[in-house]
mmCIF file of the N, C-alpha and C atoms, coordinates in Angstrom:
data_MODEL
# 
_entry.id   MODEL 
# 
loop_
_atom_site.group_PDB 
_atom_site.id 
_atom_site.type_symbol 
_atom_site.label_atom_id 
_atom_site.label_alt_id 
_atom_site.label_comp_id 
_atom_site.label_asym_id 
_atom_site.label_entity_id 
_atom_site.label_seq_id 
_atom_site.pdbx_PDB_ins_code 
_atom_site.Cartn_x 
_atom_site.Cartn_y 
_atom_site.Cartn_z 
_atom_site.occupancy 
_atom_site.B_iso_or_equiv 
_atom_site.pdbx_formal_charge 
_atom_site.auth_seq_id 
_atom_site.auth_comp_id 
_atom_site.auth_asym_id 
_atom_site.auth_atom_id 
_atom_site.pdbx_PDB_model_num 
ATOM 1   N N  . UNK A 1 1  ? 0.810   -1.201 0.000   1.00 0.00 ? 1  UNK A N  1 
ATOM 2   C CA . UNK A 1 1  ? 0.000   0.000  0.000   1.00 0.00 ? 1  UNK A CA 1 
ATOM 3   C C  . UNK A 1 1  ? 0.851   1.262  0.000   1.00 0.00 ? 1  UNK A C  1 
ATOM 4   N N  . UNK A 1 2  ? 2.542   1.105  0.416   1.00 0.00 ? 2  UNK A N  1 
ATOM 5   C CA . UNK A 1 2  ? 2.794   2.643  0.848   1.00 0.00 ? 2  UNK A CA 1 
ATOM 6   C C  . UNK A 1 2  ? 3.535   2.626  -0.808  1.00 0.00 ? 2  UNK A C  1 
ATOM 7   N N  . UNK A 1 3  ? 4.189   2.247  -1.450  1.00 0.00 ? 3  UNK A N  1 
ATOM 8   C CA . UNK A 1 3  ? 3.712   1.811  -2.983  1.00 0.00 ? 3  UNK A CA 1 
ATOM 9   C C  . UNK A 1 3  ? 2.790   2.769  -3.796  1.00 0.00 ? 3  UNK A C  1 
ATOM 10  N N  . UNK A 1 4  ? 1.984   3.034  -3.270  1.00 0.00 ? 4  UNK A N  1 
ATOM 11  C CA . UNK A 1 4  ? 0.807   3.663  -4.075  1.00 0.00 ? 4  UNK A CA 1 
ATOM 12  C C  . UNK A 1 4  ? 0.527   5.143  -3.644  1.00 0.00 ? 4  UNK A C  1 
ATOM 13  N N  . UNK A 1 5  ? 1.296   5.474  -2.736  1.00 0.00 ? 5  UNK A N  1 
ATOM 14  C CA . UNK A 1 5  ? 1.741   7.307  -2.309  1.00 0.00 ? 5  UNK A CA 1 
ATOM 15  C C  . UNK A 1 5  ? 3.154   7.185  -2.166  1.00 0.00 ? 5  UNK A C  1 
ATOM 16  N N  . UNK A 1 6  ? 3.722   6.253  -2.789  1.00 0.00 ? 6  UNK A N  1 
ATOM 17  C CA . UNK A 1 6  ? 5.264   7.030  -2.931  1.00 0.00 ? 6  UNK A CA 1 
ATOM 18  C C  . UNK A 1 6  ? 5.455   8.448  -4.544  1.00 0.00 ? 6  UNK A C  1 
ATOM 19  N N  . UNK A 1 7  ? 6.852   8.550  -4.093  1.00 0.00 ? 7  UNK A N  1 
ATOM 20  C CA . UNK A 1 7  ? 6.298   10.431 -5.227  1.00 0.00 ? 7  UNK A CA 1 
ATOM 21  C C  . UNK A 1 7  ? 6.756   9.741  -6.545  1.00 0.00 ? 7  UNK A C  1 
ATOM 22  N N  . UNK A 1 8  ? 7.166   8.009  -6.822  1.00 0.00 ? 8  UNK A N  1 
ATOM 23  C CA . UNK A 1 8  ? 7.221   7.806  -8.243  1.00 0.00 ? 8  UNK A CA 1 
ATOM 24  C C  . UNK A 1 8  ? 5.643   7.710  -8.599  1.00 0.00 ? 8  UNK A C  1 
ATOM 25  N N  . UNK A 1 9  ? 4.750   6.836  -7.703  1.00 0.00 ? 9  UNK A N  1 
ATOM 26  C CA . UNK A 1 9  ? 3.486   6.623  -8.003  1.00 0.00 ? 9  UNK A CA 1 
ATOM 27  C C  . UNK A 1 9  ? 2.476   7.752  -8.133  1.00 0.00 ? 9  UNK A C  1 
ATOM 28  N N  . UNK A 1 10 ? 2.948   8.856  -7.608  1.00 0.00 ? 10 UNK A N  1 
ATOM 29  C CA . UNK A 1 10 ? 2.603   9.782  -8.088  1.00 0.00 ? 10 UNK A CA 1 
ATOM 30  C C  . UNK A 1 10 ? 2.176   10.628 -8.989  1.00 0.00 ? 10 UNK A C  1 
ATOM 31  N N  . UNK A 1 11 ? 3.956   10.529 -9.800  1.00 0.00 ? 11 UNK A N  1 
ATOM 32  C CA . UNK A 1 11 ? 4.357   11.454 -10.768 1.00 0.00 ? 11 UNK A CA 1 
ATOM 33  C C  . UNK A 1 11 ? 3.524   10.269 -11.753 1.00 0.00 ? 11 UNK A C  1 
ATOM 34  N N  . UNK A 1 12 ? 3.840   9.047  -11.473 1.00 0.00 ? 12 UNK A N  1 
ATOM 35  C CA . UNK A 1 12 ? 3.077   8.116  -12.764 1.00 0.00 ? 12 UNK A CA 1 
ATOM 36  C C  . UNK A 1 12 ? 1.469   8.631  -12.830 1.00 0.00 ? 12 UNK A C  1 
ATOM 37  N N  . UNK A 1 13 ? 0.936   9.531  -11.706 1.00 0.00 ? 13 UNK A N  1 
ATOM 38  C CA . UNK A 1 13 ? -0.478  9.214  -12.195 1.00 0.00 ? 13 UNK A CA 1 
ATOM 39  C C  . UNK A 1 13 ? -0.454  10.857 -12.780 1.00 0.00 ? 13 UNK A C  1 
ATOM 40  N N  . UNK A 1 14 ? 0.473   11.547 -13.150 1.00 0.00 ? 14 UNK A N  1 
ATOM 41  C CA . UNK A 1 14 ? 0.278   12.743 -14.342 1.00 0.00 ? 14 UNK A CA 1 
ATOM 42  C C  . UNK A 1 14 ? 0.906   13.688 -13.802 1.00 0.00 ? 14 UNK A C  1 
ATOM 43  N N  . UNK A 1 15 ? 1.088   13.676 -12.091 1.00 0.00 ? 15 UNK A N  1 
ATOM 44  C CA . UNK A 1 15 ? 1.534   14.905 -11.741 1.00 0.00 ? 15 UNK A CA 1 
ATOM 45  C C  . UNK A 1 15 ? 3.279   15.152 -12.003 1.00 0.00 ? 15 UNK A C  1 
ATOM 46  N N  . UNK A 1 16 ? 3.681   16.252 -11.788 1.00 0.00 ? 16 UNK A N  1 
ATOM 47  C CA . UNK A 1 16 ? 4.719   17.207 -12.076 1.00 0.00 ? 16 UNK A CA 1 
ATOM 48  C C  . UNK A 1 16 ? 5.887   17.531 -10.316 1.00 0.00 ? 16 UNK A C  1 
ATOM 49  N N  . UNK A 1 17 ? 7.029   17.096 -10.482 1.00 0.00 ? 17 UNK A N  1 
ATOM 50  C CA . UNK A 1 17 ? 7.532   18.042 -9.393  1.00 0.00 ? 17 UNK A CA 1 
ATOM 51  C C  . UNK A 1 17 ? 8.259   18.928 -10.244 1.00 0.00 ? 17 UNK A C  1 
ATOM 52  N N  . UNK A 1 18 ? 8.287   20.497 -9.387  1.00 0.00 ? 18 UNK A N  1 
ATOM 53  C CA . UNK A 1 18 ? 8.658   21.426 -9.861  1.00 0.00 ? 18 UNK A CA 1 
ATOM 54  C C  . UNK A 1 18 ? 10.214  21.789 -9.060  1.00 0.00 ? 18 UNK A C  1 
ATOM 55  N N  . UNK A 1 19 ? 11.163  22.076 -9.808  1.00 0.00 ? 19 UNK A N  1 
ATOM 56  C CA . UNK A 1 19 ? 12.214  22.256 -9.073  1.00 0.00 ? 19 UNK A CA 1 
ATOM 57  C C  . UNK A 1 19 ? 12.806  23.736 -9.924  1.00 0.00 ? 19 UNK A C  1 
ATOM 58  N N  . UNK A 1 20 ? 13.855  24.516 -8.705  1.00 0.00 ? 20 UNK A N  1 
ATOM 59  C CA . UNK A 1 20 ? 14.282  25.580 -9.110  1.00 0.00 ? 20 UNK A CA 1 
ATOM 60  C C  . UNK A 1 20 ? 15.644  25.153 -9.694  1.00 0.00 ? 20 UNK A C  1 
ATOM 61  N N  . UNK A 1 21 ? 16.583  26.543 -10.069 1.00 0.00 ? 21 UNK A N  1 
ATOM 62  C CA . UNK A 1 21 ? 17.887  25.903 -10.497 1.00 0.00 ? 21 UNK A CA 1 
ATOM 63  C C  . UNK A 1 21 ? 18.690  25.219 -9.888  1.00 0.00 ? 21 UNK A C  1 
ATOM 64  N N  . UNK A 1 22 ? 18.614  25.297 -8.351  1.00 0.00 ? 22 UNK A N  1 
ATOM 65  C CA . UNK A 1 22 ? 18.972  24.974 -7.085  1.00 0.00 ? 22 UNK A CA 1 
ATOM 66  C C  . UNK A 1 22 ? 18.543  23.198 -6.470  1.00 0.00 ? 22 UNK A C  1 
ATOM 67  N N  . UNK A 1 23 ? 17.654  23.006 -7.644  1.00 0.00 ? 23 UNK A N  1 
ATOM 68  C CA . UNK A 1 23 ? 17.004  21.447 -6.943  1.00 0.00 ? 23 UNK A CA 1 
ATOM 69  C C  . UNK A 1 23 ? 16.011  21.712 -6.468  1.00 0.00 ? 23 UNK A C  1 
ATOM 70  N N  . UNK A 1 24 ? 15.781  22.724 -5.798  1.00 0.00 ? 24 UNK A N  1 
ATOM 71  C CA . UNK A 1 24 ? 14.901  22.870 -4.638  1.00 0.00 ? 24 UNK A CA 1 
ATOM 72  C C  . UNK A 1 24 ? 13.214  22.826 -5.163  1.00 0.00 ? 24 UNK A C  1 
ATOM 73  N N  . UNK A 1 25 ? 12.652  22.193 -4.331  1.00 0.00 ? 25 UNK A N  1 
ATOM 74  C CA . UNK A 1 25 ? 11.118  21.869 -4.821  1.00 0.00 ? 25 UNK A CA 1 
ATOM 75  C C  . UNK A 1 25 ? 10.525  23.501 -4.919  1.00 0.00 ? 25 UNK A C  1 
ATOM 76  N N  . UNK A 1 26 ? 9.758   23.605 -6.002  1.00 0.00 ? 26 UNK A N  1 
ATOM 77  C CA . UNK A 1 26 ? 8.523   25.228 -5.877  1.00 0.00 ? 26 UNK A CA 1 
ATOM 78  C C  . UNK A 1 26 ? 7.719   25.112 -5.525  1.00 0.00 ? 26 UNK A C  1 
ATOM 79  N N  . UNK A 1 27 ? 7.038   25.211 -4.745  1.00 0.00 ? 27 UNK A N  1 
ATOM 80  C CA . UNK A 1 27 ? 6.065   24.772 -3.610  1.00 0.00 ? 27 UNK A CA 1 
ATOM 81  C C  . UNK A 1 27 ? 4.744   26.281 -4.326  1.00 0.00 ? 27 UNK A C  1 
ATOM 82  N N  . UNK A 1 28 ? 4.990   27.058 -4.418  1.00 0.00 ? 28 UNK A N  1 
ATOM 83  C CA . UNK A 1 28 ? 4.036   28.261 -4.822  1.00 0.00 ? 28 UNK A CA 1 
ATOM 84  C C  . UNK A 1 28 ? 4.530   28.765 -6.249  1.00 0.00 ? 28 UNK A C  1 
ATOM 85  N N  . UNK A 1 29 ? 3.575   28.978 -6.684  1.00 0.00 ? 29 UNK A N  1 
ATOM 86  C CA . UNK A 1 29 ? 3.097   30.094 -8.344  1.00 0.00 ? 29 UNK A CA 1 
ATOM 87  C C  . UNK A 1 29 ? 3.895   31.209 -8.197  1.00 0.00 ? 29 UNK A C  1 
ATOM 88  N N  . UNK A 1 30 ? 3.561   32.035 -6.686  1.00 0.00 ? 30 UNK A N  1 
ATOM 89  C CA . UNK A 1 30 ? 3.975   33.199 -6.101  1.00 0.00 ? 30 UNK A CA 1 
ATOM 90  C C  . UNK A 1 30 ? 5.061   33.224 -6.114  1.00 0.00 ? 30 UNK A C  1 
ATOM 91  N N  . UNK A 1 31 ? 6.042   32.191 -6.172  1.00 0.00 ? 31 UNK A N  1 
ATOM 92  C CA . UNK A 1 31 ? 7.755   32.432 -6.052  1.00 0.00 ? 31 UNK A CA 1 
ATOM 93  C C  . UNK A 1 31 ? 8.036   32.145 -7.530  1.00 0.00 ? 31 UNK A C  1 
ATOM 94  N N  . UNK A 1 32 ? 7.444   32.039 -8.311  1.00 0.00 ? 32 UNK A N  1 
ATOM 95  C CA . UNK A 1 32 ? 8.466   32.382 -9.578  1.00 0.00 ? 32 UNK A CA 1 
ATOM 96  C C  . UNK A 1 32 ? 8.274   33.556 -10.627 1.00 0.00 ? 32 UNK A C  1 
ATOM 97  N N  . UNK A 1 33 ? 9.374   33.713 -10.891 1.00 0.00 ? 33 UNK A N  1 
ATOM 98  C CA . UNK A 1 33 ? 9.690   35.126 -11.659 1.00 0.00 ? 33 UNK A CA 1 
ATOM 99  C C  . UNK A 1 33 ? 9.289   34.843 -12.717 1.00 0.00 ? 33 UNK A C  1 
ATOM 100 N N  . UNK A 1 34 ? 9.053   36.063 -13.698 1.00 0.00 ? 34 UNK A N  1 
ATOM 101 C CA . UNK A 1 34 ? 9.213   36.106 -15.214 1.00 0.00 ? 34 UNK A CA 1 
ATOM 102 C C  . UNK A 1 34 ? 10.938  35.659 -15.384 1.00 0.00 ? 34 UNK A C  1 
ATOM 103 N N  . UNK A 1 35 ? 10.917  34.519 -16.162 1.00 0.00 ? 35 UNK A N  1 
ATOM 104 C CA . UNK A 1 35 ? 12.574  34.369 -17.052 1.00 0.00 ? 35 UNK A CA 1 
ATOM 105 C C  . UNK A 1 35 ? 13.155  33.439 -16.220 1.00 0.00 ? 35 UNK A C  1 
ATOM 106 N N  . UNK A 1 36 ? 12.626  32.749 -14.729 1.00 0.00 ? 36 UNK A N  1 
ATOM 107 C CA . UNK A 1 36 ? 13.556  31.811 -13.818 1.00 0.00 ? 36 UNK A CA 1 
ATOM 108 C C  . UNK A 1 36 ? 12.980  30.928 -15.173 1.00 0.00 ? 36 UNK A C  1 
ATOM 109 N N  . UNK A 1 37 ? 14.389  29.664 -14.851 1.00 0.00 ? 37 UNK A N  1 
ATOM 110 C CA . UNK A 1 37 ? 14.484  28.581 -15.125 1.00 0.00 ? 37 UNK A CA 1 
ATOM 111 C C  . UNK A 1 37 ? 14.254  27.268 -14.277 1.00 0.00 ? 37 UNK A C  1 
ATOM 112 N N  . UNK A 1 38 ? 13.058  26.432 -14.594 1.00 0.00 ? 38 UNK A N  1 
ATOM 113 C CA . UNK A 1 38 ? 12.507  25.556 -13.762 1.00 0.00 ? 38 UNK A CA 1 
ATOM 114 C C  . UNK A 1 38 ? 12.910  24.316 -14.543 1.00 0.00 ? 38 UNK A C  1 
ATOM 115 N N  . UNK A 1 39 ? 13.138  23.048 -13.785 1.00 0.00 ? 39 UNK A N  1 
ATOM 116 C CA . UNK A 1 39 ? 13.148  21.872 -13.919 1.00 0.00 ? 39 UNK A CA 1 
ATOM 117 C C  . UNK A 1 39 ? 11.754  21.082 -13.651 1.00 0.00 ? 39 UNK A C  1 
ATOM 118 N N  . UNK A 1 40 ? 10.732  20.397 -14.911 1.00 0.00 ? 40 UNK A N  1 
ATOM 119 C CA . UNK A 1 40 ? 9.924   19.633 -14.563 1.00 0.00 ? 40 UNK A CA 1 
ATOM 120 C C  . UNK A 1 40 ? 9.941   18.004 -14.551 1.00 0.00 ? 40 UNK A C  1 
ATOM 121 N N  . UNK A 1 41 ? 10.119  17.817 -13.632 1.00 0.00 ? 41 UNK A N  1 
ATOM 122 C CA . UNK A 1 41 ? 10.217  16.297 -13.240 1.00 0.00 ? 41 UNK A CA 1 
ATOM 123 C C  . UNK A 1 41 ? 9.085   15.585 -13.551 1.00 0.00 ? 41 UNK A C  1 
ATOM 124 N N  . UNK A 1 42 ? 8.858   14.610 -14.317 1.00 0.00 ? 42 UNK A N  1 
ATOM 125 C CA . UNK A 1 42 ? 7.865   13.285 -15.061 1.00 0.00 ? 42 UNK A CA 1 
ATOM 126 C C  . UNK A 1 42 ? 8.441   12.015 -13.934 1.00 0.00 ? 42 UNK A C  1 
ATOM 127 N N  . UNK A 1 43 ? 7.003   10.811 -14.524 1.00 0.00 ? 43 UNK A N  1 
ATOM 128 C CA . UNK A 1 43 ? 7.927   9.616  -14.035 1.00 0.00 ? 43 UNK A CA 1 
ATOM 129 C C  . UNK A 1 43 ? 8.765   9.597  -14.962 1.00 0.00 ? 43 UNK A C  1 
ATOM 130 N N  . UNK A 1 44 ? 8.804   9.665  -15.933 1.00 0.00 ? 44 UNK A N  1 
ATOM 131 C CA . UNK A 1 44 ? 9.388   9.081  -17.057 1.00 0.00 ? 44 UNK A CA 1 
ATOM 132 C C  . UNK A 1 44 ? 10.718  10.277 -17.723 1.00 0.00 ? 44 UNK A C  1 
ATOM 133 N N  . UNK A 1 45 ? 10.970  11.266 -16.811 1.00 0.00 ? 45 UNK A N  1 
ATOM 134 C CA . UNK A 1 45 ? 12.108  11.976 -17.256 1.00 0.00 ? 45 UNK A CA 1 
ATOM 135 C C  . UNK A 1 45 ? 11.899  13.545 -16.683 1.00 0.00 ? 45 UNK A C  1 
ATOM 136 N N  . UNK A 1 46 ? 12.426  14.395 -17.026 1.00 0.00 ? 46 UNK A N  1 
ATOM 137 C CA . UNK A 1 46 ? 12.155  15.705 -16.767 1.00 0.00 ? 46 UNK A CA 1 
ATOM 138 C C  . UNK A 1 46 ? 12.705  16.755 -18.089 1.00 0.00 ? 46 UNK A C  1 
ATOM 139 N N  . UNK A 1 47 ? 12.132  18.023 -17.524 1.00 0.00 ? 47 UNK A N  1 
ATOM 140 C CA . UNK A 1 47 ? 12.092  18.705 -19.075 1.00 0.00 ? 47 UNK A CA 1 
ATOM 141 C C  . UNK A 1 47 ? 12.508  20.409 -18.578 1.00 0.00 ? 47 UNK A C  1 
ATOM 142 N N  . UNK A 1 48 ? 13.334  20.890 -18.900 1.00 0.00 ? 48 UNK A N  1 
ATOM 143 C CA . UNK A 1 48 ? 13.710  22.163 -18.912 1.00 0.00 ? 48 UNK A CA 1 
ATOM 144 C C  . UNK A 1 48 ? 12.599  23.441 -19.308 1.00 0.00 ? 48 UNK A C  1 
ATOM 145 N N  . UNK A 1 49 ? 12.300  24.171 -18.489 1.00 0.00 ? 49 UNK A N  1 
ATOM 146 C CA . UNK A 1 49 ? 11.538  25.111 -18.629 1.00 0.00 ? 49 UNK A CA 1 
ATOM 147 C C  . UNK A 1 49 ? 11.576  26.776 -18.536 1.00 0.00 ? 49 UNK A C  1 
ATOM 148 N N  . UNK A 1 50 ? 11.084  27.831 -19.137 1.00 0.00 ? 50 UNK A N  1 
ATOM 149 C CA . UNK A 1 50 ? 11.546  29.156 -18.766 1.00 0.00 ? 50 UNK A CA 1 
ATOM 150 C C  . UNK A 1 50 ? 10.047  29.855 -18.463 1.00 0.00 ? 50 UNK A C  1 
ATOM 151 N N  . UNK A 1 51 ? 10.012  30.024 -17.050 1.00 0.00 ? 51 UNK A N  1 
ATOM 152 C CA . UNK A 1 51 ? 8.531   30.691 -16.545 1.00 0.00 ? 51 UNK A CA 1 
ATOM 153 C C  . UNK A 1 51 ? 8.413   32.530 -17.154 1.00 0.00 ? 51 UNK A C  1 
ATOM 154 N N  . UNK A 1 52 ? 7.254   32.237 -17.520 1.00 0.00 ? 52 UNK A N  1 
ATOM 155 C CA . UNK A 1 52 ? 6.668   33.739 -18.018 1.00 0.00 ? 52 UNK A CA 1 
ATOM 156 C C  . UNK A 1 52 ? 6.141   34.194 -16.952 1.00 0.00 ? 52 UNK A C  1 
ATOM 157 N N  . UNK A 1 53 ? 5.995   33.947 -15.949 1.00 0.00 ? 53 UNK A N  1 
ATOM 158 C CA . UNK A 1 53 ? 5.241   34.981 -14.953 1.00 0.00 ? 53 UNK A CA 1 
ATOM 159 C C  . UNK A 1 53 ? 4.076   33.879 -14.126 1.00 0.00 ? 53 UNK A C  1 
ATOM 160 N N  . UNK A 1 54 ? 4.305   34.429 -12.699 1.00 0.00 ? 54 UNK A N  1 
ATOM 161 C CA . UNK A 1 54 ? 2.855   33.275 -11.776 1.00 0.00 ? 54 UNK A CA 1 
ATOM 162 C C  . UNK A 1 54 ? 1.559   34.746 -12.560 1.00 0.00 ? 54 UNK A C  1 
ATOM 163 N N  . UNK A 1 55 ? 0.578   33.209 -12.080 1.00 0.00 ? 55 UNK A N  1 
ATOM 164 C CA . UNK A 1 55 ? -0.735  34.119 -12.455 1.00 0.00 ? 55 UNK A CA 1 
ATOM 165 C C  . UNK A 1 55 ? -1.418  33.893 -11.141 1.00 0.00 ? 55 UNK A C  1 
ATOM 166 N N  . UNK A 1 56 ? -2.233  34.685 -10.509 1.00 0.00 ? 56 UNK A N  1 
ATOM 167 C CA . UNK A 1 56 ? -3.304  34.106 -9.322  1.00 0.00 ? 56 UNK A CA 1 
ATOM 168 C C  . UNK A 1 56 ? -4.119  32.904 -9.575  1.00 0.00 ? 56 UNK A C  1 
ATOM 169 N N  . UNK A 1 57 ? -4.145  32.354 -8.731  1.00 0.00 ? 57 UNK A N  1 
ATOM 170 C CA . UNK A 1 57 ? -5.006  30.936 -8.900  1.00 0.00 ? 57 UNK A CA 1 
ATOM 171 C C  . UNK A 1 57 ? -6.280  31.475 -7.945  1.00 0.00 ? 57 UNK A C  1 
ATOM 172 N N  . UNK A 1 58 ? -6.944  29.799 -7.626  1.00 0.00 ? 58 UNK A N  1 
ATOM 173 C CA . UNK A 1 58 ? -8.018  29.520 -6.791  1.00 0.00 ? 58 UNK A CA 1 
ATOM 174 C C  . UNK A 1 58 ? -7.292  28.305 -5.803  1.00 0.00 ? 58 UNK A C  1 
ATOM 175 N N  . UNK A 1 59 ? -6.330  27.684 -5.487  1.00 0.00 ? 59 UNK A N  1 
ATOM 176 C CA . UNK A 1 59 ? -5.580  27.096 -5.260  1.00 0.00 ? 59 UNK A CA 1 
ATOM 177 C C  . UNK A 1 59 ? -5.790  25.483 -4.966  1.00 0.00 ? 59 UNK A C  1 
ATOM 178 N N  . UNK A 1 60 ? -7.263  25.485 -6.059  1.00 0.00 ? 60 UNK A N  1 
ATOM 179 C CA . UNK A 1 60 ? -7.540  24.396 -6.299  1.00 0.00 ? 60 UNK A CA 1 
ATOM 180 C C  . UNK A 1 60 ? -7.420  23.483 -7.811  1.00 0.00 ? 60 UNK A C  1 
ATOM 181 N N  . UNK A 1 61 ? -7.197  22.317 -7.495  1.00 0.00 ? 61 UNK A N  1 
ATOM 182 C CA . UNK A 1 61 ? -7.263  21.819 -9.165  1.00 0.00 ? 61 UNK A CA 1 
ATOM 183 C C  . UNK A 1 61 ? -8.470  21.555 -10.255 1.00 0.00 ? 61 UNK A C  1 
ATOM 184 N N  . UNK A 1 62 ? -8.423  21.573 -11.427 1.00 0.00 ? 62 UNK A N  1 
ATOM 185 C CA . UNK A 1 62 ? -9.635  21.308 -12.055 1.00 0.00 ? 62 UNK A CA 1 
ATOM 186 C C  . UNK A 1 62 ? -9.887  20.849 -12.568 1.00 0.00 ? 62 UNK A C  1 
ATOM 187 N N  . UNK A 1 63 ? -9.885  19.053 -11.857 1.00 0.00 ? 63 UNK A N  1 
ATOM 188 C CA . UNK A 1 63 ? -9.640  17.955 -12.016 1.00 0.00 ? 63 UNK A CA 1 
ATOM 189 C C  . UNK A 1 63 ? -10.931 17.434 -11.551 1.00 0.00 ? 63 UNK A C  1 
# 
């Protein structure tokens, strides 16, 4: 069972960890700049990114 909330089983069911240049997880929208460079972590690999700007949310998903 703990299998099925570990953060690979996770990322396998679609979600994303977000990391700064630093490694460090982005936990908020609110901390990134226009032009930082983010790392998005997949199960299956990760992908280089350049943020345009946080937007305000509802800080829910819409799922």
């Amino acid at each position: 069972q703990l299998e099925s909330v570990s953060a690979m089983a996770v990322l396998a069911r679609g979600y994303a960890l977000v990391l700064d240049g630093a490694g460090h997880a982005v936990t908020s929208a609110a901390d990134v700049a226009p032009g930082v460079r983010l790392r998005l972590r997949f199960a299956d690999g990760s992908v280089g990114v350049k943020a345009d700007g946080a937007r305000p949310g509802q800080g829910v998903l819409p799922i």
